[in-house]
C-alpha positions as a Markdown table, in Angstrom:
| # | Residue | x | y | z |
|---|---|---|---|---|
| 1 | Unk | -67.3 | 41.9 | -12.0 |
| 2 | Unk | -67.6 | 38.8 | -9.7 |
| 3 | Unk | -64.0 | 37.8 | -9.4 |
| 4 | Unk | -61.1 | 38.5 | -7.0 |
| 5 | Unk | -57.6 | 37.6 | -7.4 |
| 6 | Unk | -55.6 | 35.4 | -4.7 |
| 7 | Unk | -52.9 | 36.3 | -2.7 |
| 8 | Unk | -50.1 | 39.1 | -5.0 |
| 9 | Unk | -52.6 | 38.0 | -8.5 |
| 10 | Unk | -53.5 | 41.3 | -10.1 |
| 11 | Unk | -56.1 | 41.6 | -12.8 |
| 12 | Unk | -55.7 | 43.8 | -15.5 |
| 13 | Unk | -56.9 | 45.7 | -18.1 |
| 14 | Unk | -55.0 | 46.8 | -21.3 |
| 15 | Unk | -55.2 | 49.8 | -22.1 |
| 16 | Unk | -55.5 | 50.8 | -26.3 |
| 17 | Unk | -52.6 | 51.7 | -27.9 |
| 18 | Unk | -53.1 | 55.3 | -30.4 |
| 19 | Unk | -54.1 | 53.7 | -34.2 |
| 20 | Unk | -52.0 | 56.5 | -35.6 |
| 21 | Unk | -47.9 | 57.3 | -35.5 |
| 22 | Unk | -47.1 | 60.9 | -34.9 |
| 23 | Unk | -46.6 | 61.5 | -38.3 |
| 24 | Unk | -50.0 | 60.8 | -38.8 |
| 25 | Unk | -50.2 | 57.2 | -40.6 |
| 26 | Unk | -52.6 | 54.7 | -39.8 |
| 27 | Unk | -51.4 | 51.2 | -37.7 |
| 28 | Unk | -53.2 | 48.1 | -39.0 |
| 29 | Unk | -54.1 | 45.8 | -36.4 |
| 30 | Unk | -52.1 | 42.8 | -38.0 |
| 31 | Unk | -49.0 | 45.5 | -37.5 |
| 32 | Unk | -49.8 | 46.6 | -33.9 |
| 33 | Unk | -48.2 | 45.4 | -31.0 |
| 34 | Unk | -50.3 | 44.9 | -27.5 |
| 35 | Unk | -49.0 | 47.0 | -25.0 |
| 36 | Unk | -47.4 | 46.9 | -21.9 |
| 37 | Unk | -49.8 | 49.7 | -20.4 |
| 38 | Unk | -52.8 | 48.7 | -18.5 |
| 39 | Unk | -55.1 | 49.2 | -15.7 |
| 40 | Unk | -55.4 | 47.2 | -12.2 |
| 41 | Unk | -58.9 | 45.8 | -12.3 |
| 42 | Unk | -58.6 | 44.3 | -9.0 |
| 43 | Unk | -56.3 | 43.0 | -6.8 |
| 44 | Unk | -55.5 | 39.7 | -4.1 |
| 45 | Unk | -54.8 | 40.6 | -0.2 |
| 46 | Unk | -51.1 | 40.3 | -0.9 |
| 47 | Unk | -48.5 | 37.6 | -0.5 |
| 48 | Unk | -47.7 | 35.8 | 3.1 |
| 49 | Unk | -44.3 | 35.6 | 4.9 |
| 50 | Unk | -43.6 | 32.1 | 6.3 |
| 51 | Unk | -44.7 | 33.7 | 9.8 |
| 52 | Unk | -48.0 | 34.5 | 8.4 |
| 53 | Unk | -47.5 | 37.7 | 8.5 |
| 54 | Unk | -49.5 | 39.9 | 5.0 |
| 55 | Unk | -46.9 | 41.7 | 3.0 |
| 56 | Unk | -49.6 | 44.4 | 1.5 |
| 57 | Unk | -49.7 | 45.0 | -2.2 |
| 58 | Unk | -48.3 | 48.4 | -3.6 |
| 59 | Unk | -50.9 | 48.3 | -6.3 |
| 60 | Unk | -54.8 | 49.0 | -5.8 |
| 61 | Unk | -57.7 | 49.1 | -8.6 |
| 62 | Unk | -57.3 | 51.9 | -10.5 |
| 63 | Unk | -53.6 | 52.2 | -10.5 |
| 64 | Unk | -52.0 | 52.1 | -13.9 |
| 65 | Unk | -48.7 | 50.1 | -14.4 |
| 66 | Unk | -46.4 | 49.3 | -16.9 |
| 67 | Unk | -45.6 | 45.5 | -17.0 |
| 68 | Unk | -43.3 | 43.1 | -19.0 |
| 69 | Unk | -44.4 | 42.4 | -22.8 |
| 70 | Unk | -44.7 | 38.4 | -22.2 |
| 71 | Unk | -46.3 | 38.7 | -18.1 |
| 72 | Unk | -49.3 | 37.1 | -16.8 |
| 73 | Unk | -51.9 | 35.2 | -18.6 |
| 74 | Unk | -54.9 | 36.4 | -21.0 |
| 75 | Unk | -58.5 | 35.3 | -20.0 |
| 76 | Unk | -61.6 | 36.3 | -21.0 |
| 77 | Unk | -63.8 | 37.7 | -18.2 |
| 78 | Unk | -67.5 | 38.7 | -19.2 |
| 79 | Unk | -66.5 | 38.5 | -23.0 |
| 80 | Unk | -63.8 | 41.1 | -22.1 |
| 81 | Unk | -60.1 | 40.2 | -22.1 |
| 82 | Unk | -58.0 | 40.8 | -19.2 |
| 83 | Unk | -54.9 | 39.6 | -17.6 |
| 84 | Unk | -53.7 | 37.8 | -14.7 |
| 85 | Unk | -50.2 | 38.6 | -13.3 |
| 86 | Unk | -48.6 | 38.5 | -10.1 |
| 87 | Unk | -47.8 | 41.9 | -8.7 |
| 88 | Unk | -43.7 | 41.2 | -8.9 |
| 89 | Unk | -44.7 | 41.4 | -13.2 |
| 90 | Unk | -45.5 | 44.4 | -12.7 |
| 91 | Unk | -42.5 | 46.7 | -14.1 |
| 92 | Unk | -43.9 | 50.5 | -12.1 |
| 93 | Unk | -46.9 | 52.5 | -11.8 |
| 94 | Unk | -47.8 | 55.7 | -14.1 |
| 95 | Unk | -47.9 | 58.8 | -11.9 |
């Protein structure tokens, strides 16, 4: 994928929620909710203190977080939809 977040921007990629409850009945997609559970795609060099000096992001591609249900903004990269936060969305990372 040819594109690279600025500065604390994070791509990321939802992950799919289970179509089933643990019960075992069937979510319709008009009933599903997106989730809050995705993987960093890529990441931005991290923010800048007013010296100039790089605060390093905590995140890296791969990671998977947990953000907030109304963070960042949907696009469509490469007919695949992702979203763009800033890393201080981002709630914690999954162990």
């Amino acid at each position: 994928m040819a594109f690279k977040p600025l500065h604390d921007r994070v791509l990321v990629r939802r992950v799919q929620s289970d179509e089933k409850t643990k019960g075992g009945l069937i979510i319709p997609d008009t009933a599903k909710e997106k989730p809050a559970e995705g993987e960093i795609v890529a990441a931005g060099e991290g923010a800048r203190k007013d010296s100039g000096e790089l605060i390093a992001m905590a995140v890296k591609p791969g990671d998977r977080v947990l953000f907030g249900k109304w963070s960042g903004t949907e696009v469509t990269l490469n007919g695949e939809e992702l979203i763009i936060m800033k890393e201080s969305d981002i709630l914690g990372i999954i162990a």
